[in-house]
N, CA, C and O of each residue as an XYZ file, in Angstrom:
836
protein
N     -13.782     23.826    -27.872
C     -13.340     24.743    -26.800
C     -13.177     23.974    -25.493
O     -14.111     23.260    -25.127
N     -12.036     24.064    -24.740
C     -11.676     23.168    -24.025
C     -12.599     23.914    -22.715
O     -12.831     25.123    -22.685
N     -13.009     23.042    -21.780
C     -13.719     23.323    -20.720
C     -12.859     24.057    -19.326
O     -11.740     23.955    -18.824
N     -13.950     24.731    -19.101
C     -12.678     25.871    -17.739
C     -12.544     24.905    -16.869
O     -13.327     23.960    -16.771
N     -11.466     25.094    -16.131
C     -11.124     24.248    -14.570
C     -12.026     24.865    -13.290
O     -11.771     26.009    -12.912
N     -12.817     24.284    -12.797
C     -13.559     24.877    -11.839
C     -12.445     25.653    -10.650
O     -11.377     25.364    -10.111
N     -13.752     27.175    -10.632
C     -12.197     27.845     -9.718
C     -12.688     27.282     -7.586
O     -12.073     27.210     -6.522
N     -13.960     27.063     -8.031
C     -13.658     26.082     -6.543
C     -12.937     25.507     -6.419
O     -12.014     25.891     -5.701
N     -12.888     24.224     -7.031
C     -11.487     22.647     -7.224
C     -10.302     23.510     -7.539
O      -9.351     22.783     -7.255
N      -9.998     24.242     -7.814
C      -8.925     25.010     -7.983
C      -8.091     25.570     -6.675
O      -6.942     25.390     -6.271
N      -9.251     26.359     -6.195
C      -8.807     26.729     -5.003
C      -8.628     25.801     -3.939
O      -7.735     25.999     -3.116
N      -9.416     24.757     -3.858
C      -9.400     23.646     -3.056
C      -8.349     22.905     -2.975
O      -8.095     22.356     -1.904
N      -7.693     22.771     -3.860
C      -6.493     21.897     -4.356
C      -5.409     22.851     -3.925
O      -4.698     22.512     -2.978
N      -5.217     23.956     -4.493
C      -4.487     24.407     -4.334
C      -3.908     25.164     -3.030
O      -2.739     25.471     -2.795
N      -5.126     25.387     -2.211
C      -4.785     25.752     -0.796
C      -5.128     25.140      0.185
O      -4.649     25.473      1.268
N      -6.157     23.948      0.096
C      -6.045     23.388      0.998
C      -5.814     21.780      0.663
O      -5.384     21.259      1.692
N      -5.932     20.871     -0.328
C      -4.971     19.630     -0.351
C      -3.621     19.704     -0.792
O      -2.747     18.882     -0.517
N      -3.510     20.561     -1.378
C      -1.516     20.158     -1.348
C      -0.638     20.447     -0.161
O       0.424     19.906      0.145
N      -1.476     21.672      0.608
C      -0.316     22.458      0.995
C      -0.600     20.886      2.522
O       0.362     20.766      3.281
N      -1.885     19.866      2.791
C      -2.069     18.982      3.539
C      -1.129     18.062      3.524
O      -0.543     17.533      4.468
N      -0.947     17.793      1.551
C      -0.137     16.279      1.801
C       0.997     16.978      1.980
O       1.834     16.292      2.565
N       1.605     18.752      1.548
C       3.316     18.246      2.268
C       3.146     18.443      3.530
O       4.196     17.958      3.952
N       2.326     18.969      4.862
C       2.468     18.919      6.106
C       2.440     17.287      6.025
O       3.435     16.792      6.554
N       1.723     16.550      5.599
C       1.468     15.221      5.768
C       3.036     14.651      5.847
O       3.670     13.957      6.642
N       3.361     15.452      4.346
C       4.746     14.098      3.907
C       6.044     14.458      4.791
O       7.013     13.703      4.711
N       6.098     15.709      5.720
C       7.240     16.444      6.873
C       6.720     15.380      8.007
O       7.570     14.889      8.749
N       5.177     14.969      8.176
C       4.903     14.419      9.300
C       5.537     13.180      9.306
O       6.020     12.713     10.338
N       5.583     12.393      7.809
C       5.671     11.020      8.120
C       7.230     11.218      7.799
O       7.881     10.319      8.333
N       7.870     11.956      7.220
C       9.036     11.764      7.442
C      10.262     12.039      8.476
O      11.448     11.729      8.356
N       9.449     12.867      9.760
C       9.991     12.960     10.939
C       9.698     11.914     11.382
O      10.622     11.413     12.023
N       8.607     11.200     11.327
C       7.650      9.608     11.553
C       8.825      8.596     11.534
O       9.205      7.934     12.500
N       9.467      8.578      9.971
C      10.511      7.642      9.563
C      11.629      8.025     10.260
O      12.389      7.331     10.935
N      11.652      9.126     10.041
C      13.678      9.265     10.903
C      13.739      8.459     12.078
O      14.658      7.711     12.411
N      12.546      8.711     12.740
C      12.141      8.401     14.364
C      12.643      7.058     14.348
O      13.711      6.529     14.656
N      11.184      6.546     13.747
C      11.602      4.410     13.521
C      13.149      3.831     13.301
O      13.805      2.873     13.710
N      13.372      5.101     12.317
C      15.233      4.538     11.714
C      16.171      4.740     12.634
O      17.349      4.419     12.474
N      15.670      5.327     13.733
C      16.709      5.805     14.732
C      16.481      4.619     16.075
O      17.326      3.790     16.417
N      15.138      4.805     16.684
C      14.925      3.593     17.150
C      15.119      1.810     16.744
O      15.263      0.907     17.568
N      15.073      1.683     15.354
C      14.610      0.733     15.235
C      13.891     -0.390     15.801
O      14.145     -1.570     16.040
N      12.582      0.645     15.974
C      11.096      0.269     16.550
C      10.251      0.230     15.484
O      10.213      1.337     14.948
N       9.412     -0.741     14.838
C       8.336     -1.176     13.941
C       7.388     -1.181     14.454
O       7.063     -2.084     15.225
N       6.250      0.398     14.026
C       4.586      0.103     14.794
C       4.201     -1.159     14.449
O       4.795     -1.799     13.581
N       3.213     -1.594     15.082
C       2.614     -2.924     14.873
C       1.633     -2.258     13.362
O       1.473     -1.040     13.454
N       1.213     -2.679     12.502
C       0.482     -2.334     11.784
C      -0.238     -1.156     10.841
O      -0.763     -1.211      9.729
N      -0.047     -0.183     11.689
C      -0.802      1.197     11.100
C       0.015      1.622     10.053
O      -0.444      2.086      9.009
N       1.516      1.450     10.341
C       2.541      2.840      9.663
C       2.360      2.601      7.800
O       2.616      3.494      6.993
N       1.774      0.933      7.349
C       1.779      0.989      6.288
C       0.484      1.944      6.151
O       0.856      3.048      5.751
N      -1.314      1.870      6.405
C      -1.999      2.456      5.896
C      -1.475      3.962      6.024
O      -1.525      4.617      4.983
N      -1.052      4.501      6.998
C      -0.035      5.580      7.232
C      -0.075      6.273      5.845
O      -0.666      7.223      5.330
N       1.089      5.085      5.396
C       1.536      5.742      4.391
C       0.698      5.653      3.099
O       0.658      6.435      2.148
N       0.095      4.598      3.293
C      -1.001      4.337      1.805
C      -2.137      5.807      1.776
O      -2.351      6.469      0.761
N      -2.537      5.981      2.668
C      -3.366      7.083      2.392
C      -2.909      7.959      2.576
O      -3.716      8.888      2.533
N      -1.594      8.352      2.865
C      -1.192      9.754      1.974
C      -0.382      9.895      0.462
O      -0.133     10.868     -0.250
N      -0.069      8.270      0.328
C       0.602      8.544     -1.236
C      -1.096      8.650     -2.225
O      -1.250      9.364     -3.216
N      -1.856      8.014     -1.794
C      -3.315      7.856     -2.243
C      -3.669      9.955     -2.122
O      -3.724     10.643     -3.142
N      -3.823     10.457     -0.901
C      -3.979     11.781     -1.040
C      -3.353     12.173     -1.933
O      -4.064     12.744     -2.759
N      -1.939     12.131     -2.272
C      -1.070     12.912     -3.077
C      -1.055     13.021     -4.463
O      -0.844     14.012     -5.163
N      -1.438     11.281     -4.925
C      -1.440     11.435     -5.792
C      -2.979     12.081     -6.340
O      -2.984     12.649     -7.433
N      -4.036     11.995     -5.693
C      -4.734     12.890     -5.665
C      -4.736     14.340     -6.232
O      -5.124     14.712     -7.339
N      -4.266     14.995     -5.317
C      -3.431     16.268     -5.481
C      -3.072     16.526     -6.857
O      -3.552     17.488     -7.457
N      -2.251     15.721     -7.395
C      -1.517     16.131     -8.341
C      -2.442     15.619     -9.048
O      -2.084     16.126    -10.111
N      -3.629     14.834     -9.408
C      -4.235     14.664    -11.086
C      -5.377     16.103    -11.042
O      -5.714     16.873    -11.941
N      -5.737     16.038     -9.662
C      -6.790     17.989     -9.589
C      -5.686     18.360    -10.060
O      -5.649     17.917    -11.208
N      -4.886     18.843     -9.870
C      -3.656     19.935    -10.817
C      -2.931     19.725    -12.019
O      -2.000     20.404    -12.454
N      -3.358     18.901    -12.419
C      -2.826     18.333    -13.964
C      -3.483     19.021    -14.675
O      -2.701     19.281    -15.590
N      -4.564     19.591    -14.925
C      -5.255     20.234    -16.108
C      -4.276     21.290    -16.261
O      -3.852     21.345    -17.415
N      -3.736     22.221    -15.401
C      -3.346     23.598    -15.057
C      -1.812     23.975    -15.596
O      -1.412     25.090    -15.929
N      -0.911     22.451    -15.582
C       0.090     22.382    -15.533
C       1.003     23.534    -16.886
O       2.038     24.200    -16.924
N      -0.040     23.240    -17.736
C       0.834     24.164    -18.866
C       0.272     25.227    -18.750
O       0.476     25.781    -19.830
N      -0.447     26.034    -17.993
C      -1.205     27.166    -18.116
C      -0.215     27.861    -17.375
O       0.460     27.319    -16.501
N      -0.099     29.264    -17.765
C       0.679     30.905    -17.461
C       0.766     30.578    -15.944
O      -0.210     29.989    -15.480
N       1.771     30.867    -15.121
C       1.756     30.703    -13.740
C       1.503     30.134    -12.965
O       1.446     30.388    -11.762
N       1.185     28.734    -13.851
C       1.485     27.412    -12.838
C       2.373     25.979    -13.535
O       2.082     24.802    -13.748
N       3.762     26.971    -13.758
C       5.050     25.857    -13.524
C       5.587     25.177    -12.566
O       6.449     24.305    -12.454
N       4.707     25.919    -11.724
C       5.166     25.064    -10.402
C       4.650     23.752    -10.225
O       5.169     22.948     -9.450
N       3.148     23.385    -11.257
C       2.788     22.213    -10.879
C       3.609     20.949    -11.136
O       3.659     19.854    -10.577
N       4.316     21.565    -12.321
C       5.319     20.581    -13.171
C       6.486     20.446    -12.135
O       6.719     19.253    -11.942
N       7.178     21.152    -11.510
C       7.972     21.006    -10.249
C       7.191     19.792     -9.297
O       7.511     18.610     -9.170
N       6.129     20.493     -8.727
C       5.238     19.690     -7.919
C       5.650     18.042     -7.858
O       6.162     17.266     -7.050
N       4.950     18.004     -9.598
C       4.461     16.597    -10.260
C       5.763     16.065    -10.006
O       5.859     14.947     -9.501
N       6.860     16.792    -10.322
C       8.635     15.895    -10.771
C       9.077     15.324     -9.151
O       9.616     14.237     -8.941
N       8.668     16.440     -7.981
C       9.273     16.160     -6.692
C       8.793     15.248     -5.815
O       9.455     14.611     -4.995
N       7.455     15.193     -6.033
C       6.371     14.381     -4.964
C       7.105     13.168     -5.083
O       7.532     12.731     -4.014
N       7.366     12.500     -6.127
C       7.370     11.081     -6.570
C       8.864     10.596     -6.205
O       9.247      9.444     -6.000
N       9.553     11.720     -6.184
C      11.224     11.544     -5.463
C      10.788     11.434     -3.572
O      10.819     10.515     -2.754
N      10.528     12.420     -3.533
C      10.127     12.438     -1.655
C       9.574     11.327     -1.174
O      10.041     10.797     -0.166
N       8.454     10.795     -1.856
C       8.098      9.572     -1.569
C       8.795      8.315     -1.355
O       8.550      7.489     -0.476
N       9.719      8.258     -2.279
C      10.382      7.172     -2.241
C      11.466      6.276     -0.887
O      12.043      5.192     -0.962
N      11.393      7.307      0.293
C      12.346      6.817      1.284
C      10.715      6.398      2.313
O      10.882      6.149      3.507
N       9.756      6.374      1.931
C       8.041      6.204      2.330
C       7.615      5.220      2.080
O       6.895      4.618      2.877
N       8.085      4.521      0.302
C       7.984      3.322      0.194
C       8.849      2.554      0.259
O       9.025      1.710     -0.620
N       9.498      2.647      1.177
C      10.892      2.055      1.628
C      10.234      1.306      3.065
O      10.186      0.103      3.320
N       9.915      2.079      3.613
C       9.111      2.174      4.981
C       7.832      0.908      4.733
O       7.529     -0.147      5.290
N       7.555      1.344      4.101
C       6.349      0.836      3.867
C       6.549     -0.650      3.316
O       5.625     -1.343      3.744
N       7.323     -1.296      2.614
C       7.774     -2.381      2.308
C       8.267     -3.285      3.542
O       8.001     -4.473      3.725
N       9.006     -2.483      4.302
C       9.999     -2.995      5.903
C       8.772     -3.647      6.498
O       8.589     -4.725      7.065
N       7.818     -2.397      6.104
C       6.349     -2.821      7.448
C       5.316     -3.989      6.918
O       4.582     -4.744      7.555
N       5.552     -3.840      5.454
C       4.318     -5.181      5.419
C       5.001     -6.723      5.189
O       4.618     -7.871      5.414
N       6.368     -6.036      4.551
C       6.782     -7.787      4.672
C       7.458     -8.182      5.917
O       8.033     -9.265      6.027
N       7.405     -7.495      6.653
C       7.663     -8.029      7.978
C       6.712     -8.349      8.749
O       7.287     -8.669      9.790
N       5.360     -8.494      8.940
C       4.109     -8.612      9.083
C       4.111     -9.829      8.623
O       4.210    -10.785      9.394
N       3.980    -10.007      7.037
C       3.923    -11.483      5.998
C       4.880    -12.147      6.405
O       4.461    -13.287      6.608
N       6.043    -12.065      6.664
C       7.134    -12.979      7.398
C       6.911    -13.759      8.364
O       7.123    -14.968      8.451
N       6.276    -12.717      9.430
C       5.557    -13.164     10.945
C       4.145    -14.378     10.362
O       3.830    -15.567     10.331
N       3.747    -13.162     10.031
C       1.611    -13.790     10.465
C       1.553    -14.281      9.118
O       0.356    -14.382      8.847
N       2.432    -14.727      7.885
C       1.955    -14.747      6.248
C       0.809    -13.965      5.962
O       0.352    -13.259      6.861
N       0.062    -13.994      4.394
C      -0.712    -13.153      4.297
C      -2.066    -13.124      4.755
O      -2.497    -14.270      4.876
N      -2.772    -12.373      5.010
C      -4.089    -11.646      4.735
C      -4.661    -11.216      3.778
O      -3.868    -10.729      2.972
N      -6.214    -11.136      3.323
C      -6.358    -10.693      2.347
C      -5.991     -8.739      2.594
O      -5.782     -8.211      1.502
N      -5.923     -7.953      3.540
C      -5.511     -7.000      4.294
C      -4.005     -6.894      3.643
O      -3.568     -5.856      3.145
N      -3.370     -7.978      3.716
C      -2.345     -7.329      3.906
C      -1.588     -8.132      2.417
O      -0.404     -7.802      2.340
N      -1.965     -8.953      1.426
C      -2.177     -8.870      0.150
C      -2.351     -7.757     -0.462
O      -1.575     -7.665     -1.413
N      -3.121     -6.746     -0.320
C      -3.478     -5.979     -0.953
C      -2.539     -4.440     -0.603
O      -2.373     -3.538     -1.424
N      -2.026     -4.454      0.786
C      -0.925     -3.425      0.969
C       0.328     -3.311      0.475
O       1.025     -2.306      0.337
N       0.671     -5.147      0.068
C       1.491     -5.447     -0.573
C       1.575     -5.063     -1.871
O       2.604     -4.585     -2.349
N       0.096     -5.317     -2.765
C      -0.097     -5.131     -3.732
C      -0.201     -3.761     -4.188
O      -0.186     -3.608     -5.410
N      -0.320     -2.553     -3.328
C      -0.369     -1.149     -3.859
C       0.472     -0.609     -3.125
O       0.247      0.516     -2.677
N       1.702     -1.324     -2.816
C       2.998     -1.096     -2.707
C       3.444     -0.874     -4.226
O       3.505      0.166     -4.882
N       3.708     -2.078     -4.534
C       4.301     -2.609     -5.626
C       3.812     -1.591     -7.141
O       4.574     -1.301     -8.063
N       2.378     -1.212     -7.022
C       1.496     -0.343     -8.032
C       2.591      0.571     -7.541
O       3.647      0.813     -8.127
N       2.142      1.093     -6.257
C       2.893      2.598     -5.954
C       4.348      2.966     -6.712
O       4.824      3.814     -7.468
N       4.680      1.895     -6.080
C       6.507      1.781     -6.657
C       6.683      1.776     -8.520
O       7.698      2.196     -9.076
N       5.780      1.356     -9.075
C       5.755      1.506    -10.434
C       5.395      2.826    -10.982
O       5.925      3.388    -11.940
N       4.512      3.208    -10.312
C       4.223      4.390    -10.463
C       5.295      5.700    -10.514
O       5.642      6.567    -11.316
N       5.592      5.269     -9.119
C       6.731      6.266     -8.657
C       7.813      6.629     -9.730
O       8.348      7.677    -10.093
N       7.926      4.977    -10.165
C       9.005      4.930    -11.185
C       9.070      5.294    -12.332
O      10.148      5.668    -12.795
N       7.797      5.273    -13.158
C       7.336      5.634    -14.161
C       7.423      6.906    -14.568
O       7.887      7.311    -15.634
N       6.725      7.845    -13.231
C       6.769      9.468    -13.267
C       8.243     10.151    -13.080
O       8.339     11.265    -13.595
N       9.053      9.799    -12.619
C      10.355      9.841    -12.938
C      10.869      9.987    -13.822
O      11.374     11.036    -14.220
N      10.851      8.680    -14.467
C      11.402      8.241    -15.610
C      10.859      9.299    -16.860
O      11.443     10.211    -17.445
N       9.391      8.717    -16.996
C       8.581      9.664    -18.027
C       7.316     10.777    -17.353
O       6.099     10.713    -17.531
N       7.984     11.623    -16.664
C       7.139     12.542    -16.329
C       5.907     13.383    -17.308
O       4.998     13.904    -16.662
N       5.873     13.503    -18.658
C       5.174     13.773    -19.168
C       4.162     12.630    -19.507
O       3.785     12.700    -20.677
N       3.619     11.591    -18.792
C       2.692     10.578    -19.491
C       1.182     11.477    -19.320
O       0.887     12.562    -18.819
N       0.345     10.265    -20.106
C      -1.258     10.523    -19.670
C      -1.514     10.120    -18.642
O      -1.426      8.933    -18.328
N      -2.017     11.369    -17.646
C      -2.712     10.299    -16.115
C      -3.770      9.254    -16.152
O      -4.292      8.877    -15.103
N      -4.153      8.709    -17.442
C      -4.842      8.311    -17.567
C      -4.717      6.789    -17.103
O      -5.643      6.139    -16.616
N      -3.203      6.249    -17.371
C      -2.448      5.220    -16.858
C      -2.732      5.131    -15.057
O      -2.668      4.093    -14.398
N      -2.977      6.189    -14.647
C      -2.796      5.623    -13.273
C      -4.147      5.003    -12.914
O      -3.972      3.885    -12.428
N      -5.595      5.395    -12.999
C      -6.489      4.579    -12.821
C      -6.547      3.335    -13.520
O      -6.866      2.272    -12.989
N      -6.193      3.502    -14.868
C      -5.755      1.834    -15.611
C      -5.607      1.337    -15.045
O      -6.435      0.505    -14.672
N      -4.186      1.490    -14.436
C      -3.328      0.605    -14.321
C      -3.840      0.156    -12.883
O      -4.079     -1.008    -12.559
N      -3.949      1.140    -12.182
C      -5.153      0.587    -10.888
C      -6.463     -0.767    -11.158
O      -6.828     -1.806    -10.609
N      -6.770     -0.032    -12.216
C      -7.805     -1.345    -12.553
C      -7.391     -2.889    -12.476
O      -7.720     -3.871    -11.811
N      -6.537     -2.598    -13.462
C      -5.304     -3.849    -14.119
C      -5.182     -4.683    -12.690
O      -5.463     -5.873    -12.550
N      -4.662     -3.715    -11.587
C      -4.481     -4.178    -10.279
C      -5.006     -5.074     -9.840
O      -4.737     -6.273     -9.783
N      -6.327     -4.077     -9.288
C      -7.978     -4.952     -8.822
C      -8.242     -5.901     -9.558
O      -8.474     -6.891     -8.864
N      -8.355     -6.180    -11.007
C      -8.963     -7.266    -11.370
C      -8.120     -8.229    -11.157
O      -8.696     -9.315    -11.086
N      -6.174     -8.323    -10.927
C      -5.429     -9.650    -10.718
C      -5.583    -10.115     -9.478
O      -5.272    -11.214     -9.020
N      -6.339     -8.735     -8.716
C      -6.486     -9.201     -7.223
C      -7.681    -10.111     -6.904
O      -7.712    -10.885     -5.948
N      -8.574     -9.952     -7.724
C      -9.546    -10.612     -7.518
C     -10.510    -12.442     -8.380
O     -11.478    -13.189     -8.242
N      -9.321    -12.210     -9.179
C      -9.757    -13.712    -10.408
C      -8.414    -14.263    -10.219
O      -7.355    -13.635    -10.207
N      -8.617    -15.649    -10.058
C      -6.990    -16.287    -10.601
C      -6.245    -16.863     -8.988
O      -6.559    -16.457     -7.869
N      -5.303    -17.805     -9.298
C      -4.563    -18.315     -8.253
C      -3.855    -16.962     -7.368
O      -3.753    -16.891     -6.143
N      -3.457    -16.043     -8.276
C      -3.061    -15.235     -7.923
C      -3.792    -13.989     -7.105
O      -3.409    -12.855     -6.818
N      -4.727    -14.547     -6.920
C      -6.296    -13.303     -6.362
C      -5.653    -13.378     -4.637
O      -4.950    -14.328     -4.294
N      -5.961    -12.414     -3.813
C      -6.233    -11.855     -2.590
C      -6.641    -13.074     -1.808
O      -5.878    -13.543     -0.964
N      -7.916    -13.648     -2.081
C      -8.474    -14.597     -1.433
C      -8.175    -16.273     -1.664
O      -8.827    -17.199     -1.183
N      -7.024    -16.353     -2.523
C      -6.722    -17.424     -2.623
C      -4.872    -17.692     -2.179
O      -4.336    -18.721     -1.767
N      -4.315    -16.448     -2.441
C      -3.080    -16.488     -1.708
C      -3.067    -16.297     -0.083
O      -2.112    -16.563      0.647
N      -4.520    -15.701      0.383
C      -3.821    -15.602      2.209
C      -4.647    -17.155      2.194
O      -4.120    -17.899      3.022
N      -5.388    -17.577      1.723
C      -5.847    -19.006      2.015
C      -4.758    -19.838      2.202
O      -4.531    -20.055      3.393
N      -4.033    -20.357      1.446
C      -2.607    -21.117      0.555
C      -1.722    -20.724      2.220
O      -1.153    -21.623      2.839
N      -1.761    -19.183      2.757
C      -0.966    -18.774      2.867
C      -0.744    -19.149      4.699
O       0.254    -19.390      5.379
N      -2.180    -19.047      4.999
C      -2.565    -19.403      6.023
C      -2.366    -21.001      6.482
O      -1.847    -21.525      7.468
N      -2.981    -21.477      5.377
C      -3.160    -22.736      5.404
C      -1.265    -23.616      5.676
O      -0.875    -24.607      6.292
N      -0.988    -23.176      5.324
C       0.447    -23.586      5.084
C       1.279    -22.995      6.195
O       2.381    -23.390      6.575
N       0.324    -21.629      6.812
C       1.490    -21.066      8.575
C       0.813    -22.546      9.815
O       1.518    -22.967     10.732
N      -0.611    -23.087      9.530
C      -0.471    -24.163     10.454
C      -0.439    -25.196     10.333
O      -0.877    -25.902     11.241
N       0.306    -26.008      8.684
C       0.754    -27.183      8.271
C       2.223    -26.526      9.340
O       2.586    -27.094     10.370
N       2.747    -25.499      8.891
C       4.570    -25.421      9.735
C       4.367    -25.541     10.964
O       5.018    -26.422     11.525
N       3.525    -24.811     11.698
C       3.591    -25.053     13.018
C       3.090    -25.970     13.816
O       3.252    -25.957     15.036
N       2.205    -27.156     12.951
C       1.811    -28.379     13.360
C       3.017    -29.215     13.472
O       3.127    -30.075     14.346
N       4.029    -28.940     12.487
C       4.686    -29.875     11.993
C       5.896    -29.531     12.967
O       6.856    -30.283     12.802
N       6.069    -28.508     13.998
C       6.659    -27.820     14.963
C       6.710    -28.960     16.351
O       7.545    -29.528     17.056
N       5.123    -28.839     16.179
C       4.221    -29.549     17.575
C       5.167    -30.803     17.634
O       5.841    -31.032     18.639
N       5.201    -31.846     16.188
C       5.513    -33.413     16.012
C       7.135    -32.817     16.725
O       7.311    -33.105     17.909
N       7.687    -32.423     16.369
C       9.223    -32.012     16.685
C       9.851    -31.706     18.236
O      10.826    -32.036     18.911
N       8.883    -31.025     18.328
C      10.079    -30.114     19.658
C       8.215    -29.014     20.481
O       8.395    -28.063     21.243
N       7.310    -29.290     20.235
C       6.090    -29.077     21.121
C       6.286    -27.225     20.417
O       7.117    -26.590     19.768
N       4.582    -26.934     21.229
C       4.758    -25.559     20.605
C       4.822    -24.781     22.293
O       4.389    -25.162     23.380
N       5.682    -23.374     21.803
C       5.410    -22.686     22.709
C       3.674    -21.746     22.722
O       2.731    -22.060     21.997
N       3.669    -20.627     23.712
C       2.369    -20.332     24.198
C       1.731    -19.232     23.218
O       0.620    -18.704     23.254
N       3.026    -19.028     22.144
C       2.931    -18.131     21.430
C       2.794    -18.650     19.854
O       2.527    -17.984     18.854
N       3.118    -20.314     20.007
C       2.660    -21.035     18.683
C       1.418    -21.457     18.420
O       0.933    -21.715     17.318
N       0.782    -21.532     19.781
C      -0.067    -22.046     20.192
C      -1.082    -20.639     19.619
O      -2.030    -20.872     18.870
N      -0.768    -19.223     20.053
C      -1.760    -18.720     19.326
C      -1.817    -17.878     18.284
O      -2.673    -17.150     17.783
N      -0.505    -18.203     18.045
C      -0.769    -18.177     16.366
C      -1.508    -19.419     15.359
O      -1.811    -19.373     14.167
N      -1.621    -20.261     16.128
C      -2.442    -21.152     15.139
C      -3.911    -21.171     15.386
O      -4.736    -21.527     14.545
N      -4.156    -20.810     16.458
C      -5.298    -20.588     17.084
C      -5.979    -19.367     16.164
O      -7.084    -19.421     15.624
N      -4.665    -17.816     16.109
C      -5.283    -16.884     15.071
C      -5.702    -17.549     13.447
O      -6.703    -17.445     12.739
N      -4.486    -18.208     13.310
C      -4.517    -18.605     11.667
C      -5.729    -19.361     11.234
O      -6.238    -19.208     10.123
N      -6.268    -20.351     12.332
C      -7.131    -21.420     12.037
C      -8.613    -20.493     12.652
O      -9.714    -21.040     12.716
N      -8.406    -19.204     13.016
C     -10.168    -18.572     13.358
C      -9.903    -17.628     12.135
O     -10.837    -16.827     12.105
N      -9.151    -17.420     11.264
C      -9.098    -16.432     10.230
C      -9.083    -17.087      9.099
O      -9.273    -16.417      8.084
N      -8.847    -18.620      8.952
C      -9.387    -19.489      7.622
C     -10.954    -19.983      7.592
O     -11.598    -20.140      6.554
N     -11.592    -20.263      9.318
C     -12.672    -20.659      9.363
C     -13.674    -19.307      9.356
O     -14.667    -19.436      8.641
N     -13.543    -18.102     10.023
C     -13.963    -16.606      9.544
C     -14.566    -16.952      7.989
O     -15.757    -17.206      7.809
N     -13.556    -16.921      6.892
C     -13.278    -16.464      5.694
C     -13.380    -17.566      4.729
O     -13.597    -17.495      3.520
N     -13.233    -18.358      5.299
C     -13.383    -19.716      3.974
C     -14.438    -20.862      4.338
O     -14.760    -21.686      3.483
N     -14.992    -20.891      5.695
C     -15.635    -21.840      6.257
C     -14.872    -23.033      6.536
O     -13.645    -22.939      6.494
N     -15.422    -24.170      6.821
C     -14.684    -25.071      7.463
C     -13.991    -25.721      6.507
O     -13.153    -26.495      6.970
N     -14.040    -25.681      5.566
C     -13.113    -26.520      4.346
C     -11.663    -25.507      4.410
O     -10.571    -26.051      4.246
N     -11.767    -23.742      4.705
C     -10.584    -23.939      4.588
C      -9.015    -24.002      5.086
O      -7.859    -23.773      4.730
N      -9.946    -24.553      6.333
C      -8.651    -25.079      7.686
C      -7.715    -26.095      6.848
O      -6.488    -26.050      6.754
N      -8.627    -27.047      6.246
C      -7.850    -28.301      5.703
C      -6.568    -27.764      4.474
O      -6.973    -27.188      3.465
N      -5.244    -27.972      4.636
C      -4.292    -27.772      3.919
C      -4.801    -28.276      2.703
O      -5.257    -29.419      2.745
N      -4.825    -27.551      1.418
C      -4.731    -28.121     -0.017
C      -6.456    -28.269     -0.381
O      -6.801    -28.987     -1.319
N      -7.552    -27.471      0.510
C      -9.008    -27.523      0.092
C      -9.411    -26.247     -0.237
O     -10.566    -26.042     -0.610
């Protein structure tokens, strides 16, 4: 006998987190028109912005997954099909904002990882689209799957903003030999080289340690 859906979490979900993330998702998408019209880039925030409301949302929708085939709530199946379309001009946004960040400052372990549940997000997105009937069971997986490449391997968080760092003040040293730095090269290397010694200690200022 399959277990009841609690009618607290029920009600909870249903009247007060969904009806949050779409005020949320009208907010950030008057948010976006704005930027696209200006073409003005907040400094930093607009990605978590958006990470913690695709994070709310998808939220939302696994509390309402039990319900989906039950008498008078087809709408969740609407819900589930639309969220993942709306989103998508969000992770658009959200891509502009962190690799333009990584362009500037290269990575962070911060900003590795925004990158990295971009990229989840976007699979996701794509997936539910594509095959809207899967097991949600894939999405914490595959979350897992995430975290653990983020954290073992050349490919880990803490070894790409190292590499990453390490290599923004081999370029701008190699600036200095050339043509001198301006006041603004000057502290970016100043940031890069207190955010390798922060985080790696003194070995990992040295390029290639």
């Amino acid at each position: 006998m399959p277990l009841a859906y609690p009618k607290g979490l029920k009600a909870f979900t249903q009247f007060v987190l969904i009806p949050l993330v779409l005020i949320y998702l009208i907010i950030l998408w008057a948010y976006e028109t704005k930027i696209l019209l200006t073409a003005n880039l907040p400094k930093g925030w607009v990605s978590i912005l958006i990470l913690v409301f695709s994070v709310l949302g998808i939220l939302a929708m696994l509390l309402v997954y039990p319900l989906r085939n039950k008498e008078n709530h087809a709408w969740i199946k609407q819900l589930w099909k639309w969220y993942f379309r709306l989103i998508i001009p969000l992770i658009g946004l959200l891509y502009w904002a962190i690799l333009y960040r990584i362009n500037l400052y290269g990575f962070t372990v911060g900003r590795y990882y925004v990158l990295l549940l971009a990229l989840w997000l976007t699979a996701i997105t794509v997936y539910s689209i594509i095959k809207p009937n899967y097991h949600i069971k894939i999405i914490p997986i595959s979350l897992a799957i995430v975290g653990f490449i983020s954290l073992y391997g050349p490919q880990s968080a803490a070894n790409i903003s190292k590499v990453s760092q390490q290599n923004r003040v081999a370029e701008l040293l190699q600036i200095h030999h050339t043509k001198g730095l301006s006041e603004e090269e000057q502290n970016e290397i100043s940031s890069a080289v207190t955010y390798l010694f922060n985080n790696y200690s003194a070995n990992g200022i040295v390029t290639g340690k």
